[in-house]
C-alpha positions in Angstrom: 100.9 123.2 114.0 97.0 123.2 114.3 95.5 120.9 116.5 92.7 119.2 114.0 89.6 117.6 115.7 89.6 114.4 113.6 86.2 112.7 111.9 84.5 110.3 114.4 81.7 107.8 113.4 78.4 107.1 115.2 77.7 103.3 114.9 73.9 103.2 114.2 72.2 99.6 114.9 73.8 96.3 113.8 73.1 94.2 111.2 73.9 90.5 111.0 75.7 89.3 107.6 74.7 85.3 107.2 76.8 82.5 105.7 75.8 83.1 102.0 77.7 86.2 102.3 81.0 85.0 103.4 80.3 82.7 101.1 79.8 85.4 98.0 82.6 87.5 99.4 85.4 85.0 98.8 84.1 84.9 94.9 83.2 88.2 94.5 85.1 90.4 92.4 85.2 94.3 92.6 85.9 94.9 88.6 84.2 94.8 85.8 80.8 96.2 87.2 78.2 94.0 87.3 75.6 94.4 84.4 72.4 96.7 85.2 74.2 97.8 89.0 73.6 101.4 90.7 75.6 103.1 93.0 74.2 104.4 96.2 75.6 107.6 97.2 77.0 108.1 100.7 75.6 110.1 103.1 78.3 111.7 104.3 79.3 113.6 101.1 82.9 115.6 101.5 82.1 119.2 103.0 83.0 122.6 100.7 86.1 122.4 99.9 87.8 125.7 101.2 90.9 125.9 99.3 90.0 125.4 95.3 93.5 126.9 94.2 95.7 124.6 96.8 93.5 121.5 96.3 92.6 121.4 92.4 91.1 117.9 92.1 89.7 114.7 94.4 89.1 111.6 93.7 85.7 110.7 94.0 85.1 107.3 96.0 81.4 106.5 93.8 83.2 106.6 90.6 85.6 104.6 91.3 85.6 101.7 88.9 89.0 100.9 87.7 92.4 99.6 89.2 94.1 102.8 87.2 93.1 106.0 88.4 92.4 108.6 84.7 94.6 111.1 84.2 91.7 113.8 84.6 90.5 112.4 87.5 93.5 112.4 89.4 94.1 114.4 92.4 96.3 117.3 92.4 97.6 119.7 94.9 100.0 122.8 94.7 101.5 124.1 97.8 102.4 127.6 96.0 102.1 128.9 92.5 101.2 125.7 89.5 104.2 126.8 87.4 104.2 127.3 83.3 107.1 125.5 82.0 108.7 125.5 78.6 109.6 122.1 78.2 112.0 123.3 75.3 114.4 125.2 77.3 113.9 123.5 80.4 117.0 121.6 81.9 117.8 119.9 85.3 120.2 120.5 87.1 122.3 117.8 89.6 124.8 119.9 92.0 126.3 120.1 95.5 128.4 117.5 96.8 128.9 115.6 93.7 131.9 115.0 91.5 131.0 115.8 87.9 127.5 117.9 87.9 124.8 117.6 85.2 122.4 120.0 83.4 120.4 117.2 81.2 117.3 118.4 79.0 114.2 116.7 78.7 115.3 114.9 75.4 118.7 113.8 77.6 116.5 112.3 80.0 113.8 110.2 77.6 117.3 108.8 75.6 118.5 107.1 79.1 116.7 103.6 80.2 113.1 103.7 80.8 111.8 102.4 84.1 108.1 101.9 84.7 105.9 101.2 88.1 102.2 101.2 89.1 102.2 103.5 92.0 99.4 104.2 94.6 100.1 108.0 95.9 98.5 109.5 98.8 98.7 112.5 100.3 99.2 112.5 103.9 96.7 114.8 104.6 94.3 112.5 103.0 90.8 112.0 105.9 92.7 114.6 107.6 89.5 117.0 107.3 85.7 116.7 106.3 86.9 118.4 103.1 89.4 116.6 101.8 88.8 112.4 101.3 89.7 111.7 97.8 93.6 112.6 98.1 94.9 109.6 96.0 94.7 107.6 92.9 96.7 104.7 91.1 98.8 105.6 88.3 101.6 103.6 85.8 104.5 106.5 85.7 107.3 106.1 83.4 110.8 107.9 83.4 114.2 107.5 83.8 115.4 105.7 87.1 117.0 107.9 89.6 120.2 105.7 91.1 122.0 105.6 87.8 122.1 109.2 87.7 123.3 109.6 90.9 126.0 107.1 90.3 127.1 109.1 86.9 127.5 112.3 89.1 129.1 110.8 91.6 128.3 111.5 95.7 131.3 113.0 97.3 131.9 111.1 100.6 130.4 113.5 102.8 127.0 113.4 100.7 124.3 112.2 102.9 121.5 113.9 101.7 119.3 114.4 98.8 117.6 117.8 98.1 114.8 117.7 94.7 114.0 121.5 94.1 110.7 122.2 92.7 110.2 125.4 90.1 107.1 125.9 92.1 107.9 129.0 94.5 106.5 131.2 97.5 106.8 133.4 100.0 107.5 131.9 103.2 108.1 133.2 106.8 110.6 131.8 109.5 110.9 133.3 112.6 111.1 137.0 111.9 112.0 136.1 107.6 110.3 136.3 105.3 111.6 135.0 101.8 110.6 133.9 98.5 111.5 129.9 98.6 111.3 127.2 96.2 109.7 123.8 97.4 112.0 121.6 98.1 112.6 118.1 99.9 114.5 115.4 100.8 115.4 112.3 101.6 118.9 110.3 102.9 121.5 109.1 100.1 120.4 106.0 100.8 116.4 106.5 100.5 117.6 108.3 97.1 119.6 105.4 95.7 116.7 102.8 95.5 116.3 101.2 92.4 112.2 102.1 92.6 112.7 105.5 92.5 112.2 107.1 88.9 112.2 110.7 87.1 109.1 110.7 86.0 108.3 112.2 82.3 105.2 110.2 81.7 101.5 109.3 83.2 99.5 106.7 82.5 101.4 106.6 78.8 101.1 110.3 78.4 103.3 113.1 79.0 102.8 114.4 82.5 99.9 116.9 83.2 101.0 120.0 84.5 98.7 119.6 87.7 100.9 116.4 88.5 104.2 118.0 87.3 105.5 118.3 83.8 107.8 118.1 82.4 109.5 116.2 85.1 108.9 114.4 89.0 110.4 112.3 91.4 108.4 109.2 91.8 109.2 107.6 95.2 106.8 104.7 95.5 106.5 104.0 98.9 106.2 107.6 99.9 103.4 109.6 100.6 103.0 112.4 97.9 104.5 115.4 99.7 108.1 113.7 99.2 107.1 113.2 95.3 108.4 116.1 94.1 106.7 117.9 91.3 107.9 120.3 88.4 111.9 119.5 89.4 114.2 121.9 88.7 117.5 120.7 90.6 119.0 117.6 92.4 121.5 118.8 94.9 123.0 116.5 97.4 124.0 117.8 101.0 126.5 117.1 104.0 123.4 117.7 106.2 119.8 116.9 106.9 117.8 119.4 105.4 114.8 121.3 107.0 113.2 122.8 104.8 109.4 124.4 105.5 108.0 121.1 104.0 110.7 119.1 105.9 110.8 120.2 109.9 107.9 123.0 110.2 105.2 121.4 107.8 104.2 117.8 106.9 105.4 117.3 110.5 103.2 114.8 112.8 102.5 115.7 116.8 102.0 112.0 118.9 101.6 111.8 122.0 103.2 108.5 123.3 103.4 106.6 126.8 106.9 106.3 128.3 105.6 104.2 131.1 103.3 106.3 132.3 105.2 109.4 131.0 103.8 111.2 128.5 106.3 111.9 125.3 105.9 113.8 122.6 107.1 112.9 119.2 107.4 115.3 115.9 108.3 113.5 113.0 108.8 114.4 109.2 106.0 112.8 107.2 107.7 110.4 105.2 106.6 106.5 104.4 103.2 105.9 103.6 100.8 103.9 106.2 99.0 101.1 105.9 95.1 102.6 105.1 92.0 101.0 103.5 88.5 102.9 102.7 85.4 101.7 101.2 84.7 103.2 98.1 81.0 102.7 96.7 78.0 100.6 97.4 76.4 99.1 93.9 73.0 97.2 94.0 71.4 95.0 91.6 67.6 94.2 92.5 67.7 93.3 96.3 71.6 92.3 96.0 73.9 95.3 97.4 78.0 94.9 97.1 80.5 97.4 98.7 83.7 97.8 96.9 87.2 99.5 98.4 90.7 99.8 97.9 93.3 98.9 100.5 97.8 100.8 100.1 100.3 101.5 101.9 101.6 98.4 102.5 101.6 94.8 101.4 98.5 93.6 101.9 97.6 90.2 103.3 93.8 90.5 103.6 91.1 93.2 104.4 87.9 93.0 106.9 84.5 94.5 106.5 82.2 96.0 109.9 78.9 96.9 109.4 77.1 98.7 112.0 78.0 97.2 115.2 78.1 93.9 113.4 81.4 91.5 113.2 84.7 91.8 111.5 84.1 90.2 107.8 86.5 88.9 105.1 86.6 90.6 101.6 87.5 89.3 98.8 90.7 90.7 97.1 90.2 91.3 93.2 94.2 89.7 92.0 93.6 90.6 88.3 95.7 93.7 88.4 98.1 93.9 91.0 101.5 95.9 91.7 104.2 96.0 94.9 103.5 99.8 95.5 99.8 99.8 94.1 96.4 99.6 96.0 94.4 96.2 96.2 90.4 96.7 95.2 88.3 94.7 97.4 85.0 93.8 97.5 82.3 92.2 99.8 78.5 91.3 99.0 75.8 92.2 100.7 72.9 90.4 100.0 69.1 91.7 101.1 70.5 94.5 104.2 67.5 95.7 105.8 66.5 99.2 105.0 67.6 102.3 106.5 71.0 103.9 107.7 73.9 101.8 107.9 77.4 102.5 108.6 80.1 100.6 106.4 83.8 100.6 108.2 86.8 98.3 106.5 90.3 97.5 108.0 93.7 96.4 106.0 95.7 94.1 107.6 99.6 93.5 105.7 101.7 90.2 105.8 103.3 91.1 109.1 99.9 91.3 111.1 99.8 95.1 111.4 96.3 96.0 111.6 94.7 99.2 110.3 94.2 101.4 114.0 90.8 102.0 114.6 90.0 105.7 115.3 90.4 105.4 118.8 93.7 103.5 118.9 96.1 105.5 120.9 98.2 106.2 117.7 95.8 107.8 116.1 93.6 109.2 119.1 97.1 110.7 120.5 97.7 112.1 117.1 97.6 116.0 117.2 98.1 116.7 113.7 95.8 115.6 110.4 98.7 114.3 108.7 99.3 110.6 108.4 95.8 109.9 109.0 95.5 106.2 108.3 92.3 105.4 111.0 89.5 103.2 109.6 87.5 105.0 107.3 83.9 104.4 108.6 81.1 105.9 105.4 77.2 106.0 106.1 74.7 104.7 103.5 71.1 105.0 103.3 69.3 101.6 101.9 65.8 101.7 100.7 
């Protein structure tokens, strides 16, 4: 696993936000626009992006302005080859340790119960390099939920783990193999069986794009987007944890923790989504600026606003679209900044007090890996 220098911010100057902006940032509200408003540009624009076949499609923070992400503006990544898939003859296939298998066509599938859920999916390598910032977007999926299913084929005792093959395949090399090896991960019986967890045939209220899996994914809300298996081919259920390359020698995170005083070091799947907010876009209106940002990956009690070296400030939460597993859009007026460079930094905080970890926390500082980068996102705008 590489060892990725991480992003880090210069703080230029300070700037001192008065009482009529708290005041405006407990009322404001990030959408509908504002009549007549412009959006500044960051400064700090995402670098080239070097891989245009793995990484098809980022969200772009400026033109964010709705609580659902389009589906032709949503991101989309392929680990191997984007797969062409006859939904006609297609089927899916639920094996291994179960008692009565399935093979269920698309059709079998849309007949069953139909389970919806605004989902915010990120993937984990999201701010992981200069290149890649716009890994995530907000999306209603519909499908068929997954726990029924499992409960019709029936885990055998000894079932404790659940495998979702992709169609999408590669060549792969382990040790001194190489192989040609579908993608493929999973998660415990018990992860499996929760009643969020759909089969997903349908996007935004339209069949699934191939970019974000058609016909068929797992939605896992709560997951980051590596464990949301696209293009499925086959359930199969296991008497073992499975390490696949997207399980134990990929998507896994390198921390460096204190044992006192010891140093330990920690690999871990990537698995569960953190607790992340970024700003998005700054809009102005004659001498009247407002910064607008989303906050996931958790549930989200309030989020704070720095700019420059100034204090910690409270932004107002938009509630007129809102979802368990969905990002919050925030929002925080900026009356009359002075002209020049500024740097805008936000932090999430979720109902339990967990605070977003600034960049030089130890848990992201001792983090030797881009994945799971969850740091606060710090952007740099030019005024005037």
């Amino acid at each position: 696993m590489h060892d990725i220098p991480r992003r880090q911010f210069l703080i230029n100057g300070s700037v001192a936000l008065t009482a009529l902006a708290l005041l405006e940032a407990s009322r404001a509200y990030a959408f509908p626009s504002r009549p007549g408003e412009a959006i500044i540009r960051w400064l700090d624009q995402p670098t080239e992006n070097p891989d245009p076949v793995g990484i098809q499609t980022q969200l772009v923070w400026e033109n964010l302005d709705s609580w659902i992400t389009p589906n032709d503006e949503f991101f989309s990544i392929s680990h191997f080859d984007q797969p062409v898939i006859d939904a006609s003859t297609w089927k899916l296939e639920i094996g291994g340790l179960v008692k009565r298998p399935l093979r269920l066509t698309l059709d079998d599938i849309k007949a069953r119960p139909r389970q919806e859920v605004v989902f915010t999916i990120e993937c984990s390598g999201n701010h992981g390099f200069p290149f890649f910032t716009g890994g995530i977007g907000n999306a209603r999926w519909a499908g068929m939920p997954l726990a029924p299913i499992l409960e019709e084929a029936g885990i055998r005792e000894n079932g404790i783990e659940v495998v979702f093959w992709g169609t999408d395949a590669g060549e792969i090399a382990a040790r001194d193999l190489k192989f040609n090896q579908n993608f493929a991960r999973s998660m415990s019986v018990e992860d499996a069986m929760s009643s969020d967890n759909i089969l997903c045939y349908e996007m935004n209220g339209a069949p699934l794009p191939a970019p974000n899996g058609f016909p068929l994914r797992l939605i896992a809300p709560g997951w980051y987007g590596i464990a949301n298996t696209k293009w499925l081919k086959r359930i199969e259920v296991r008497d073992r944890r499975f390490m696949s390359l997207l399980m134990g020698r990929d998507y896994v995170t390198v921390r460096e923790e204190d044992n006192d005083g010891e140093p330990v070091w920690a690999e871990t799947s990537v698995g569960r989504w953190r607790l992340k907010s970024a700003p998005a876009r700054v809009t102005q209106v004659g001498s009247d600026y407002r910064i607008i940002g989303a906050a996931w990956g958790a549930a989200i009690d309030r989020v704070e606003v720095k700019i420059d070296g100034g204090p910690w400030v409270p932004a107002a939460i938009d509630h007129s679209e809102e979802a368990e597993y969905a990002w919050k859009i925030w929002s925080l007026d900026w009356p009359t900044p002075a002209p020049g460079e500024h740097t805008v930094t936000s932090r999430a905080i979720d109902t339990a007090g967990l605070v977003q970890p600034a960049m030089d926390d130890p848990i992201i500082a001792k983090k030797h890996t881009y994945w799971e980068s969850n740091g606060q996102v710090t952007r740099r705008i030019r005024i005037g």
